[in-house]
C-alpha positions as CSV (number, residue, x, y, z in Angstrom):
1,X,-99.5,40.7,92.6
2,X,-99.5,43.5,95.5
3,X,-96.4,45.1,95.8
4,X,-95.2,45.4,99.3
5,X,-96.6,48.0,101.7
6,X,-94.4,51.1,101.4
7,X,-93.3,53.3,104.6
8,X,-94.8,56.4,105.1
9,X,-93.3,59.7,104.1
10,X,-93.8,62.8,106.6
11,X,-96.0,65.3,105.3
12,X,-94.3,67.8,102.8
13,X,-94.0,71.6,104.5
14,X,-97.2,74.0,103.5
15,X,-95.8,76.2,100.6
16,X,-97.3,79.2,99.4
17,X,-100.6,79.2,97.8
18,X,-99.8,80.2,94.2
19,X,-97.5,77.7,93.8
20,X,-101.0,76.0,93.1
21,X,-101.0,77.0,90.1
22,X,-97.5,76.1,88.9
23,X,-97.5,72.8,90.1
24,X,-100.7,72.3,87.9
25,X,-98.2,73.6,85.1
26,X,-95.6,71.5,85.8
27,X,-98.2,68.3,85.7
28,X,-99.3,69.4,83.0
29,X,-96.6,70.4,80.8
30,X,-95.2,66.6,81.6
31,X,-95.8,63.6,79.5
32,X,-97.7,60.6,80.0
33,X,-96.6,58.1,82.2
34,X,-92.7,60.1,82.6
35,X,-92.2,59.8,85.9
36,X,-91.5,56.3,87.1
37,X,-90.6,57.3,91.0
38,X,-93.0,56.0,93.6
39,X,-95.4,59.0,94.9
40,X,-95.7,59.2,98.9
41,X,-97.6,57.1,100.9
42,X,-101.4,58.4,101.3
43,X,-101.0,61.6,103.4
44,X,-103.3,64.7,103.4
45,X,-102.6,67.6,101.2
46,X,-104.1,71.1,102.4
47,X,-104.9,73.5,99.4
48,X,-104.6,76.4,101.5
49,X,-101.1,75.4,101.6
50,X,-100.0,74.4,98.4
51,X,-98.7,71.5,100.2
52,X,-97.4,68.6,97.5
53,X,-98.3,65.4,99.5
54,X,-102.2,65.8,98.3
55,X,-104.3,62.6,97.8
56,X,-107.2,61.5,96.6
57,X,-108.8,61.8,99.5
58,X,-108.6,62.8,102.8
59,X,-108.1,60.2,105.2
60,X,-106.0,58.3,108.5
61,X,-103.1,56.2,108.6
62,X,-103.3,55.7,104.9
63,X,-101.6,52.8,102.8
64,X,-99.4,52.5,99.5
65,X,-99.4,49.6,97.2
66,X,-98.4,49.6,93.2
67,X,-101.0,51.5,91.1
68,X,-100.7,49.5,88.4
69,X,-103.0,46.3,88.5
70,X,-105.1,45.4,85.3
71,X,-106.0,48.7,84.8
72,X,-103.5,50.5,81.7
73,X,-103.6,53.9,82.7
74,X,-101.2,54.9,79.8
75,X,-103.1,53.5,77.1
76,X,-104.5,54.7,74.3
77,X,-108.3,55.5,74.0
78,X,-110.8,56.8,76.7
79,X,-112.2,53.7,79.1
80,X,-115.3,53.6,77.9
81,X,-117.5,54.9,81.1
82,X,-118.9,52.2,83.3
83,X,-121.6,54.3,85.5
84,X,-124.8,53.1,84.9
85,X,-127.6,56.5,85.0
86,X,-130.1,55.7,87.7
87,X,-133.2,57.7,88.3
88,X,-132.3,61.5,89.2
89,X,-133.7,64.6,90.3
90,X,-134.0,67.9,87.6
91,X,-130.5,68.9,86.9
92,X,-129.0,65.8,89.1
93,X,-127.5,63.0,87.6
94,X,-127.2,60.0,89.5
95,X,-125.2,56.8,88.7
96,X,-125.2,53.4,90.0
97,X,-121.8,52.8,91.3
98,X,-122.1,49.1,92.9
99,X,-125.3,47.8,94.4
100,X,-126.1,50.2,97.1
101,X,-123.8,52.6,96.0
102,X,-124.8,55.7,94.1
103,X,-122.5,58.9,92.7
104,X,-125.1,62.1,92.5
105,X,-123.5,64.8,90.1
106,X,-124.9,68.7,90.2
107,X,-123.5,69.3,86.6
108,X,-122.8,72.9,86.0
109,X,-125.6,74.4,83.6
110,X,-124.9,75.1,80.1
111,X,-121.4,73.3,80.4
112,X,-119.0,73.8,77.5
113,X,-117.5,70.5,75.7
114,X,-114.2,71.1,77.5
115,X,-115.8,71.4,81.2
116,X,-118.5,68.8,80.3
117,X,-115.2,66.3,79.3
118,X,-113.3,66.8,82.5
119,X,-116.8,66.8,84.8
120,X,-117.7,63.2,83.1
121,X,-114.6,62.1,84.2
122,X,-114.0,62.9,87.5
123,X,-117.6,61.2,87.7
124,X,-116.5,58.2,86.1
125,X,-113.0,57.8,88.0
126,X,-115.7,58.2,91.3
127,X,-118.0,56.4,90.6
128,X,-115.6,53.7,89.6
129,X,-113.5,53.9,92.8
130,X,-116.3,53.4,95.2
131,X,-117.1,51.0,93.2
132,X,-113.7,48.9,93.7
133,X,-114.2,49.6,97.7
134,X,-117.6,48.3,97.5
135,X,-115.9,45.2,95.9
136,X,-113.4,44.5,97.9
137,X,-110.4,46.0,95.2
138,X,-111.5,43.6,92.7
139,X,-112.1,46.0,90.2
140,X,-109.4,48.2,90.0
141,X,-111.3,49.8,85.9
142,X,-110.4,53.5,87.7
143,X,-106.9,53.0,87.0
144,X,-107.9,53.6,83.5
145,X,-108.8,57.0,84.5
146,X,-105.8,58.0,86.3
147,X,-102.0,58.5,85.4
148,X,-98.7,59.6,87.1
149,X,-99.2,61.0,90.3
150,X,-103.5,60.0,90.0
151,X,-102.5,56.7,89.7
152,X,-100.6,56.8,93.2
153,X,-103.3,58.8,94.8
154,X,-106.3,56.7,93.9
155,X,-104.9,53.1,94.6
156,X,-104.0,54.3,98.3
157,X,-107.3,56.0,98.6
158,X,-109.3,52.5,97.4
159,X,-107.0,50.7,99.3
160,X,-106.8,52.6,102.6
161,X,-110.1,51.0,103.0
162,X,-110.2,47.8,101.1
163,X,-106.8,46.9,103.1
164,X,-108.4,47.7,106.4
165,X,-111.5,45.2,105.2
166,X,-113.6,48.3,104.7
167,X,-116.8,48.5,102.4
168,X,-119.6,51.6,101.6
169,X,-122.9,52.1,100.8
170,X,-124.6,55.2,100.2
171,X,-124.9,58.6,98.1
172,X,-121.5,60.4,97.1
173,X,-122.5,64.1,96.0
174,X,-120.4,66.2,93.6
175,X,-120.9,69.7,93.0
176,X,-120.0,73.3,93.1
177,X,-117.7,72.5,89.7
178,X,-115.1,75.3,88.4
179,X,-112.8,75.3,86.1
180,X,-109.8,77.0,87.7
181,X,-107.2,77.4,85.6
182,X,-106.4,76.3,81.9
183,X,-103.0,75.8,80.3
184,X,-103.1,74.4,76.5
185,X,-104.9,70.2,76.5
186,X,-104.4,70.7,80.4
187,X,-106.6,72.3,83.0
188,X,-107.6,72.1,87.2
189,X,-111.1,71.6,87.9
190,X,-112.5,72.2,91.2
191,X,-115.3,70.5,93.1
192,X,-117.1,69.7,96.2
193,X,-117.2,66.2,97.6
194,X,-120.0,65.5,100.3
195,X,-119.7,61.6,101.2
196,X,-122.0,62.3,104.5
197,X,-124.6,60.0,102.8
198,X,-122.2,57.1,103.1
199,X,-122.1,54.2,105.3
200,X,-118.7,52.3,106.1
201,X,-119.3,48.4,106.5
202,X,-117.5,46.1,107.7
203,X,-116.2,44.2,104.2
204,X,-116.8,40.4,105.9
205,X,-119.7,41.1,108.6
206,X,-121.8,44.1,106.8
207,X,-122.0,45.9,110.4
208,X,-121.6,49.3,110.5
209,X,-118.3,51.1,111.5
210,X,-117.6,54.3,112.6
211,X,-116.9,56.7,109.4
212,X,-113.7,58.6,109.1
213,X,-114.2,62.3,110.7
214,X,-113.0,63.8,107.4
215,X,-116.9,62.1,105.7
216,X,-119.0,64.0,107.7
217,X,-118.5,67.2,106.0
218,X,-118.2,68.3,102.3
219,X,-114.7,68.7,101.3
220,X,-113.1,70.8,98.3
221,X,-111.4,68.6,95.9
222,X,-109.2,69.9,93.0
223,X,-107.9,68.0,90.2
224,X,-105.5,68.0,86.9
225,X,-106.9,66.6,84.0
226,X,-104.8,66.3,80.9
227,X,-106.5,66.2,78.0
228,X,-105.5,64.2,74.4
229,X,-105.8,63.8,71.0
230,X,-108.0,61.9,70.5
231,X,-110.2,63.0,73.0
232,X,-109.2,61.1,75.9
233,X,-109.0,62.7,79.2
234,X,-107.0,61.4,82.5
235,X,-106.6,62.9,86.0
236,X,-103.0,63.5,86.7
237,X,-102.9,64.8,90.3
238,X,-105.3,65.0,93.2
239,X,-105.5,67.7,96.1
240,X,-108.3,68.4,98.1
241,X,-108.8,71.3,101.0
242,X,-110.9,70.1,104.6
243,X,-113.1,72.0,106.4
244,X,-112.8,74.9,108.2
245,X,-110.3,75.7,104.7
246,X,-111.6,78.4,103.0
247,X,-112.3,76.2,100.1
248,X,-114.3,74.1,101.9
249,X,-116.3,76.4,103.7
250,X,-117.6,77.4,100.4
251,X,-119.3,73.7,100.4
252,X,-121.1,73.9,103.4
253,X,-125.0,73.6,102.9
C-alpha cells in the first residue's frame, strides 16, 4: 500500500564543503534503521555545497512515497545480487538490468576486497533500480540495498519516474570509482554516472519522451556505505554534484 504523496520541502541552505565529511560520520557512526523521521521529498543536493537535501539522483519536480515496500532493508544477510553479466568489453563489466536495459561498470583495477564490496553494490542497487523503472515499480528488490536515509532517496528516485508513467532503455555507465573517505565498517565512495545512453519511454505507449536535462551529461555521485558483520554492505545516504561542479567536470569525456 503507497503511502500518500508527501509535500515538498524547500531545499536545505548550501553549507560548507567539509561538512562533507562529517555528515558521512554522523551516517555512519548511526545504527541501522535508527531514524524513523520521514527524509525530504526528492530535491537536488549539490556536493560543492555540502547541501543535506541530496538524492539519489538528480532530477525535476520529484515525488515521496514510503520506502518500505517488500523490500527489508534492515534485515539480516546481503540480497543476494540479481544482475545478470552480459557480454562486455576488456576491463568492462556489463549487466543486464531488464530487457533493454544494461548497467556498464569501469571497475577500478586491482580493487582491494573492501572497495571491490562497496563497487558491487552500488552496481547491484543500479542495476536493480533501473530495473524497477523499467518495470513499472514492481520490483522494488533495491530496497534490500538501501537503509535510512538510502531508503528515502532511492524510492523517490524510482518513483519520480514510475509515478509520472515513465520507463528506460539503454546503457547506464559507472566509472571514475574512489574511495573518499573511510571511518571504521563505514566509508564514502565516489563515482561517475553517465545515463546519456538512456532512452525515457513512455511506460503505456513505448514512444519516446524528452529526457531530463540532468541525463545528458555524466554526473558525480557519492555515496555511504555501511558495512557489517557478516559481510553485508548497504548504502545509507546518497549525494551527487551536476555539471559544471567541479566534481563533475572531472567526468566529462
Amino acid at each position: 500500500m503507497r503511502v500518500p504523496t508527501a509535500p515538498a520541502v524547500p531545499t536545505v541552505p548550501a553549507a560548507p564543503a567539509v561538512l562533507i565529511t562529517a555528515l558521512v560520520a554522523v551516517l555512519i557512526a548511526g545504527t541501522a534503521g535508527c531514524s524513523s523521521r520521514p527524509a525530504p521529498a526528492f530535491t537536488p543536493g549539490d556536493l560543492r555545497a555540502g547541501a543535506s537535501g541530496g538524492s539519489a539522483a538528480p532530477g525535476s519536480g520529484g515525488t515521496s512515497g514510503n520506502p518500505g515496500g517488500r523490500g527489508n532493508p534492515e534485515g539480516p544477510g546481503d540480497p543476494a545480487s540479481t544482475a545478470s553479466p552480459a557480454a562486455a568489453a576488456p576491463g568492462t563489466e556489463t549487466v543486464q538490468a531488464a530487457p533493454g536495459v544494461r548497467v556498464a561498470v569501469e571497475a577500478p583495477a586491482a580493487a582491494d576486497p573492501d572497495t571491490a564490496g562497496m563497487v558491487a553494490v552500488v552496481r547491484d542497487y543500479f542495476a536493480e533500480s533501473l530495473r524497477a523503472i523499467a518495470g513499472g515499480g514492481e520490483d522494488d528488490a533495491y530496497l534490500g540495498r538501501l537503509e535510512m536515509d538510502g531508503s528515502r532517496q532511492g524510492y523517490d528516485w524510482v518513483h519520480s519516474f514510475v509515478d509520472e508513467g515513465r520507463s528506460v532503455r539503454g546503457t547506464a555507465r559507472l566509472y571514475g570509482f574512489v574511495v573518499r573517505a573511510v571511518d571504521g565498517p563505514g566509508a564514502e565512495l565516489g563515482l561517475c554516472v553517465d545515463l546519456s545512453g538512456m532512452r525515457v519511454l513512455d511506460a503505456r505507449t513505448g514512444r519516446a519522451r524528452r529526457p531530463e536535462s540532468w541525463m545528458r551529461r555524466p554526473y558525480f555521485q557519492v555515496v555511504a556505505v555501511r558495512r557489517y558483520d557478516d559481510g553485508t554492505r548497504r548504502i545509507r545516504r546518497l549525494l551527487y554534484s551536476l555539471p559544471p561542479g567541479d566534481s563533475a567536470e572531472g567526468c566529462q569525456r
